[in-house]
N, C-alpha and C positions, 0 to 999 in steps of 0.2 A: 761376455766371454770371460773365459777363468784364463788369464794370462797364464800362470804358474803351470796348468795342466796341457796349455798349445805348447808351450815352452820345454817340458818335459816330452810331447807325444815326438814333436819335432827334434828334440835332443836326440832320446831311444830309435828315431827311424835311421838318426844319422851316425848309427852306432856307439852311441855315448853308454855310457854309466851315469844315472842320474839318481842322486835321492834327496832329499829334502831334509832339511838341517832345521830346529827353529831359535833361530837367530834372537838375540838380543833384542832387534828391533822388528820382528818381524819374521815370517816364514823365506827362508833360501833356499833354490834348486841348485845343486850344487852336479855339475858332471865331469867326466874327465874319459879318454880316451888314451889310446900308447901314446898321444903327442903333447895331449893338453891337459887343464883343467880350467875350471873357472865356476866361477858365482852366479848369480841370478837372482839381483834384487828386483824387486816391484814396488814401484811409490804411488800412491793414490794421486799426487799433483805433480806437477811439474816443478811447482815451488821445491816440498817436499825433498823432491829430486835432489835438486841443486842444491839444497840446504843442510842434508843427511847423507851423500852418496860418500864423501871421503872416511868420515864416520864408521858407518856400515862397510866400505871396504877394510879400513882396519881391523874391526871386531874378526873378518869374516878369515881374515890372514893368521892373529894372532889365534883363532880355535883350531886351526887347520894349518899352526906351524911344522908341527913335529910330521905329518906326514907332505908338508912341501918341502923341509929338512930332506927328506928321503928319497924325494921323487927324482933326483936325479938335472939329466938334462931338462927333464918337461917342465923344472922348477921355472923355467926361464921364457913358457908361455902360459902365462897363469892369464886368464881373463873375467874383468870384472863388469856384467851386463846390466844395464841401467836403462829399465824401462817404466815407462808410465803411460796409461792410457788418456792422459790429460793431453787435450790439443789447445792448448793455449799457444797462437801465431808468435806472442813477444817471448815466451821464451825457448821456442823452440831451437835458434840459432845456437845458444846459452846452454843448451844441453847436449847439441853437436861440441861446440866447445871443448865437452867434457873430455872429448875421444883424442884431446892434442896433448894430453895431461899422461906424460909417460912413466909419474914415480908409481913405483910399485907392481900394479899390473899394465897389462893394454886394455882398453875400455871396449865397449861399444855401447852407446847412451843412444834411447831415441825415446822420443814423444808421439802421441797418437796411436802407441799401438790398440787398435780396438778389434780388429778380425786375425785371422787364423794367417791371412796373406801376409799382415802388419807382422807379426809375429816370425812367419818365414824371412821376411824381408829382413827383419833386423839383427838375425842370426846369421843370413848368408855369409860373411866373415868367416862362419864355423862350420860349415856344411861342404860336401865335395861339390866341385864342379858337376855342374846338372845341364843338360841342355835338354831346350822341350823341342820334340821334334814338330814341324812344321804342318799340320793336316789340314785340308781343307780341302773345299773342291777341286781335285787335280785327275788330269786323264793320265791315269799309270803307264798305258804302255806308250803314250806320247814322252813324257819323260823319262822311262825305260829307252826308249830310240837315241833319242836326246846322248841319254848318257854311254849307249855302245856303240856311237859312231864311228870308231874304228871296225871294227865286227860287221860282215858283210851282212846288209836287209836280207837276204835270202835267209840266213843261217838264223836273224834276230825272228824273223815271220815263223819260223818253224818251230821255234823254242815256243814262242808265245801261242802255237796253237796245237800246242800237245803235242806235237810230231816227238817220235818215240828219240831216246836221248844215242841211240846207233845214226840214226836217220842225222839229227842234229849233224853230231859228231864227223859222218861221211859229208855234211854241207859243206862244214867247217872247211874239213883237209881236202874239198873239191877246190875251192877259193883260195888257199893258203900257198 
């Protein structure tokens, strides 16, 4: 999997502005929204990682000063992403780490990214609140019932079996 392109589709869905910078050390997805902006390095290790990440955030500040001079308030959530597909167990703690380290930008560092989910996971931080709704095998109008328990079963039986929406309506204000 091309980190850099999950990283981007996943940016662009979540309304970002994404383009690609090529860095000193390497290729940066760089995005930004009305609130934010931030980086998006990729290290082939973990080692890597942790051995280059302060590094590569410097470079990536000083090319992109004169427009964070400008940006205003959003100057003030600039974020620098720090992923690797390396799942090395010893240093994965060591790269959470990363994300306590508050000069400069706010982090967000993870190890293992290797799927498309990894990838969603690690950017949640930056993404809107999402909820997945619940589906599965459910009997509808049993939790349709459920939920208008104030609402007379006569009026609920008739909605539910097409009775035309006067007929409902007259159930209604018989009961009411």
């Amino acid at each position: 999997m091309d980190i850099f392109t999950q990283v981007e589709i996943v940016l662009r869905d979540a309304q970002y502005e994404t383009w690609t910078w090529a860095g000193s050390a390497g290729p940066v997805t760089c995005f930004e929204n009305a609130a934010l902006i931030g980086f998006v390095h990729v290290f082939d290790t973990a080692d890597a990682l942790l051995g280059d990440w302060k590094a590569n955030q410097q470079v990536a500040l000083a090319r992109h000063a004169a427009s964070l001079r400008g940006a205003g308030a959003k100057a003030w959530n600039v974020y620098s992403v720090l992923l690797t597909p390396d799942q090395d167990p010893r240093r994965g703690r060591d790269i959470e780490r990363i994300e306590e380290d508050f000069s400069l930008t706010r982090k967000i560092a993870r190890a293992s990214v290797t799927t498309t989910e990894d990838v969603e996971k690690a950017l949640l931080p930056l993404l809107s609140i999402r909820s997945k709704p619940l589906l599965g095998a459910s009997n509808f109008e049993t939790r349709l019932r459920t939920r208008l328990k104030d609402i007379p079963p006569d009026a609920v039986t008739a909605f539910l079996n097409d009775t035309s929406p006067a007929e409902v309506a007259r159930i209604l204000g018989a009961t009411s």
